[in-house]
C-alpha positions in Angstrom: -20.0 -1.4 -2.4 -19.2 -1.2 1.5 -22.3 -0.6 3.7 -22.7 1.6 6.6 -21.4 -1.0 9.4 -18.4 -1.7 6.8 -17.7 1.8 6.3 -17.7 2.5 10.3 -15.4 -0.1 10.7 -13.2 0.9 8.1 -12.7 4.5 9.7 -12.2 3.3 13.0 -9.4 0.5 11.8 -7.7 3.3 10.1 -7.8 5.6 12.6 -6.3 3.2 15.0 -3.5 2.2 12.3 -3.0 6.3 11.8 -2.1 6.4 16.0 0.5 3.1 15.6 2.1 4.6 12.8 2.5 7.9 14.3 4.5 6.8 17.2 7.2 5.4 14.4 8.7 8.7 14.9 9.6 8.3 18.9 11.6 5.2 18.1 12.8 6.5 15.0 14.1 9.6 16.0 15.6 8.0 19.5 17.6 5.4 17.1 18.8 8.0 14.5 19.6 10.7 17.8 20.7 8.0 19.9 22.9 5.7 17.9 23.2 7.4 14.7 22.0 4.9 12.6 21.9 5.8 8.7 18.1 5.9 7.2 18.6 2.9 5.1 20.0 0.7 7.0 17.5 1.2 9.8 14.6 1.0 7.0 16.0 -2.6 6.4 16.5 -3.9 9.8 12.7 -2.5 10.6 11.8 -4.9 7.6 13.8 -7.3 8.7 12.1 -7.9 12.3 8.7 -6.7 10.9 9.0 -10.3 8.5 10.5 -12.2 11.5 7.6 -10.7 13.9 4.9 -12.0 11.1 6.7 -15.2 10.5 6.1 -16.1 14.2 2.8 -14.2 15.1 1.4 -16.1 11.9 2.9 -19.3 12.3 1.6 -19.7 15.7 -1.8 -18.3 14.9 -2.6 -18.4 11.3 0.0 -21.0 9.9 -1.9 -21.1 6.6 -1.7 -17.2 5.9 1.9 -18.1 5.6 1.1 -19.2 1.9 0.0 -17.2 -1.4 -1.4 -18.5 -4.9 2.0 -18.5 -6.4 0.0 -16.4 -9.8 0.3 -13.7 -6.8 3.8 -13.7 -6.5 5.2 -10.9 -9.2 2.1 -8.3 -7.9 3.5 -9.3 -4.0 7.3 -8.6 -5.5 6.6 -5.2 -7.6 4.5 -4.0 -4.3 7.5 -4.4 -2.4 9.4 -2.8 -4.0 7.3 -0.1 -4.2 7.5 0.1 -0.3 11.3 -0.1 -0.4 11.0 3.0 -2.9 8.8 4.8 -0.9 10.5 4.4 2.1 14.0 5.3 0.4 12.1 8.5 -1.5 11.0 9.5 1.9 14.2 9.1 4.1 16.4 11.6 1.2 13.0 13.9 1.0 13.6 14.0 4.9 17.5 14.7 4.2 17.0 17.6 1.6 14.0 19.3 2.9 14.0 18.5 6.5 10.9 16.8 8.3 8.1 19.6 7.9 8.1 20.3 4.4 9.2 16.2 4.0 5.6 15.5 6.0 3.7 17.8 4.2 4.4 16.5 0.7 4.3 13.1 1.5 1.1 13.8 2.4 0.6 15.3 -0.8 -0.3 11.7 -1.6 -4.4 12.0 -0.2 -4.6 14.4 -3.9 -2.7 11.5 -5.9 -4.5 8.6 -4.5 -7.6 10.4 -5.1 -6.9 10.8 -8.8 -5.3 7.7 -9.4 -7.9 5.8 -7.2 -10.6 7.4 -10.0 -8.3 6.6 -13.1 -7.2 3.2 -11.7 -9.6 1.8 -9.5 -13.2 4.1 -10.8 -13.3 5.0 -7.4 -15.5 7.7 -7.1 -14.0 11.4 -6.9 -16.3 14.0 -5.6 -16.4 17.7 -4.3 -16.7 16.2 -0.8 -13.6 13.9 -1.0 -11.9 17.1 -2.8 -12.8 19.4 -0.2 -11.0 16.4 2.4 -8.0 16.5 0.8 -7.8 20.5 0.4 -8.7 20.4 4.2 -6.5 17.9 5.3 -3.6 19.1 2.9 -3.5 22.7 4.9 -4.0 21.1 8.1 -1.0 18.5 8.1 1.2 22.4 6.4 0.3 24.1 9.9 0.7 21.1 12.4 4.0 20.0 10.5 5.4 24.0 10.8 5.5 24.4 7.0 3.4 27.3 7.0 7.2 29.0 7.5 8.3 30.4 3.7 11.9 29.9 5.4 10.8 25.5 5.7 11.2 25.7 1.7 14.1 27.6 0.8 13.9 27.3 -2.6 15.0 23.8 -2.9 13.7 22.4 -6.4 15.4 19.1 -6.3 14.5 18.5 -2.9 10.8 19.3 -3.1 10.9 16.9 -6.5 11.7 14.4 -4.8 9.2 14.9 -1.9 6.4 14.8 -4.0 7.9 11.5 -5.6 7.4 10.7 -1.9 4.2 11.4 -1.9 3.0 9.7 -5.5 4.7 6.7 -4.0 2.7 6.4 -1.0 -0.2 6.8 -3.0 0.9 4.1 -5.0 1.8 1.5 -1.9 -2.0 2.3 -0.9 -3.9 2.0 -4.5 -1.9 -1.3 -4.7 -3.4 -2.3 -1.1 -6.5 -2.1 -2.1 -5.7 -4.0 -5.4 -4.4 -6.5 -2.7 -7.3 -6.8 -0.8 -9.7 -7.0 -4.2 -7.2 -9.8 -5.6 -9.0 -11.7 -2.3 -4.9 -11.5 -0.7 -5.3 -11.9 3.2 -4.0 -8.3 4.3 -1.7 -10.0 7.0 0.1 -12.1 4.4 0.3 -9.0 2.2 2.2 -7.3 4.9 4.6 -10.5 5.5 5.6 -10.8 1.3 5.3 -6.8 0.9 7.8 -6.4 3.6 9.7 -9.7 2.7 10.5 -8.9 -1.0 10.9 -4.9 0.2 13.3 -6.2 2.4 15.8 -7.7 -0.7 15.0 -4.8 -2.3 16.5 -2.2 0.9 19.4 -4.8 1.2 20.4 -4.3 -2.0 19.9 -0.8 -1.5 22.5 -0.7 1.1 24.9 -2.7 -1.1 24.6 -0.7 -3.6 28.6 -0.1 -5.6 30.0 3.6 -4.7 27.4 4.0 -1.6 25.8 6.3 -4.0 22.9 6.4 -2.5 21.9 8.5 0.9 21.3 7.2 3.7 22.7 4.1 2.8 25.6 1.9 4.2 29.0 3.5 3.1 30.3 -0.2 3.1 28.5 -4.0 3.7 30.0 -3.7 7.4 28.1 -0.7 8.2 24.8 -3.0 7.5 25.5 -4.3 11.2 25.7 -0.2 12.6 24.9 -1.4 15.7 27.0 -4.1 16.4 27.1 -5.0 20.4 24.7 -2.3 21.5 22.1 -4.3 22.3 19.6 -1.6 23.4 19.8 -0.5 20.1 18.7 -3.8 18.8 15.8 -4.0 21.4 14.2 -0.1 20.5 14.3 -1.6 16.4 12.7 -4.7 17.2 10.3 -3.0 19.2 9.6 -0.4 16.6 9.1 -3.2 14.1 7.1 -6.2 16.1 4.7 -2.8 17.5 3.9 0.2 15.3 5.0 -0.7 12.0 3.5 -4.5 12.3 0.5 -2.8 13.6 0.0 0.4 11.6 1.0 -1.0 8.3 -1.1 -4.5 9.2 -4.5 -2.0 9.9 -3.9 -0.2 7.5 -4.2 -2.9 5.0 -7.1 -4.0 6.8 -8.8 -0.8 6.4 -8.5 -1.1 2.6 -10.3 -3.9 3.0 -14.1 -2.0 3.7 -12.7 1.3 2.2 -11.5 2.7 -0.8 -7.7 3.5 -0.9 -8.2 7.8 -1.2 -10.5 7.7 2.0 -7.7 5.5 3.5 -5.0 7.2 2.7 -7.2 10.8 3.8 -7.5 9.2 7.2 -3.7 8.4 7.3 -3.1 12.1 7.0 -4.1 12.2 10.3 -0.9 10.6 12.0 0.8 14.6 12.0 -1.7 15.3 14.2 -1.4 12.1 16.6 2.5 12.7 16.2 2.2 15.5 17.3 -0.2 14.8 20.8 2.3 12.2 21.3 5.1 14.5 21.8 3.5 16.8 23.7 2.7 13.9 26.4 5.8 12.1 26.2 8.6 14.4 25.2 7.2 17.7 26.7 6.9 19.5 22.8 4.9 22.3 23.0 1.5 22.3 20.3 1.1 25.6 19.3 -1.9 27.4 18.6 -1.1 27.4 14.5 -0.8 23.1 15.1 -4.2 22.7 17.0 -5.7 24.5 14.4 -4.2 22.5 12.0 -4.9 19.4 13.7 -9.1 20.5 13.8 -8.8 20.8 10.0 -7.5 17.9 9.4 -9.9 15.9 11.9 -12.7 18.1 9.9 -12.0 17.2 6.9 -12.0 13.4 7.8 -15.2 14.1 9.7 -17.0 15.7 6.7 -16.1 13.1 4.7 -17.3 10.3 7.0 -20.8 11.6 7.1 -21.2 12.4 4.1 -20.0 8.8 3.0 -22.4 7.5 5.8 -25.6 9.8 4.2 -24.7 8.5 0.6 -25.1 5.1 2.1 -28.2 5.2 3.8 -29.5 7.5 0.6 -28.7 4.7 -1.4 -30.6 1.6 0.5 -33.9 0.9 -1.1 -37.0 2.4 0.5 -40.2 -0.1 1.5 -43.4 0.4 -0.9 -46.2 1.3 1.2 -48.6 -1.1 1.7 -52.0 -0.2 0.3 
């Protein structure tokens, strides 16, 4: 059971993986605006430098996180592929729904890995943690621009699929914290997670018929960006900085917290997102966002001292002396 100190630290990695993560969408939206370069094959590039980042980060610093018990081998292969999943669900939620109502159920994940977390894990479930994910649920609707009935437009297929989205992020984070209790180091869970999701994208993009959306319409589109070497530079950045970074914390925070309170502090980087365009890119936050940013930081808030009460409720009190 994580102590106070633990728990503290836990928020506070999470939080900083929520602010690298949410600058993914600068670079992302620069390389699909810029270059035009299809979902999928930029998902599997980004995988690509994100193991070659590790590989050398890791074999410089760490060379022995470069191994795994091979027993852990399947569980590394079937999480990766639930990332490459979970990043293909997201990318056609994205294309069917557009990026508001895309964001929000993605995010409909906090509810899932809550309930899962209790079935799969007993993690504990609560009012408190319910009342988090109600609060961060609306919050992440009004700062995404969902709050707009026109955002849904009765799209059944597409919002299917978004809450797929969302189940499989919940799943990626419940099997992080299965990680982290298997004793797996969370760095060399990122480099086999991304590794083996990386097969699994390439294949993806190979798939017969291009079938698939997003994907390459033939093997030679898997080099989109041939000579543009800018290109190249803005995915390698994307992949040695905020997704090394954000996914790497991440994993880290699972480490001194459950995967629901996790996950609920991820559902924070709409709101970080959305600072981040404001400063760099000029985007106006409206009133509707900001207060949908508060509830989302509220609800994270809440939770955090009521989890840090429980604790100290729980530590055994000194018998007087007599």
């Amino acid at each position: 059971m994580p102590t106070t100190p633990s728990l503290t630290r836990g928020y506070t990695i999470a939080f900083i993986s929520a602010i690298f993560l949410s600058t993914t969408a600068i670079f992302i939206r620069h390389l699909t605006q810029a270059y035009q370069v299809p979902a999928l094959v930029l998902a599997f590039w980004r995988a690509v430098f994100v193991v070659l980042t590790l590989l050398l980060a890791l074999g410089i610093l760490r060379p022995g996180l470069l191994r795994v018990p091979r027993k852990n081998l399947p569980y590394l292969l079937a999480y990766g592929a639930v990332l490459a999943v979970f990043n293909s669900l997201w990318t056609l939620s994205v294309s069917l729904n557009g990026a508001a109502v895309a964001t929000v159920l993605a995010y409909s994940s906090a509810a899932f890995t809550a309930l899962l977390g209790r079935w799969l894990l007993k993690e504990r479930l609560d009012w408190v943690k319910a009342l988090a994910v109600a609060l961060s649920l609306t919050g992440c609707v009004l700062v995404s621009g969902a709050a707009d009935p026109s955002a849904w437009r009765g799209n059944p297929s597409g919002i299917l699929t978004g809450v797929l989205t969302g189940l499989g992020y919940a799943v990626y984070s419940l099997m992080g914290r299965s990680a982290s209790q298997r004793g797996l180091n969370p760095w060399s869970t990122l480099l086999y997670t991304f590794g083996f999701g990386m097969l699994f994208l390439l294949g993806f993009n190979l798939f017969p018929g291009a079938s698939i959306p997003g994907a390459a319409a033939t093997p030679a589109e898997i080099l989109w960006l041939g000579d543009a070497w800018m290109g190249w530079l803005w995915l390698i950045l994307l992949a040695a900085g905020p997704t090394v970074a954000g996914f790497g914390l991440y994993n880290v925070s699972m480490v001194d917290l459950p995967s629901s309170i996790a996950n609920l502090i991820a559902t924070s980087e709409p709101v970080f997102t959305a600072v981040i365009a404001y400063l760099l890119l000029g985007e106006r936050l409206t009133g509707i966002q900001a207060g949908g940013a508060a509830l989302i930081l509220l609800g994270v808030f809440f939770l955090r001292i009521y989890e840090g009460r429980r604790k100290v409720g729980e530590v055994p009190k000194m018998m007087p002396v007599e």
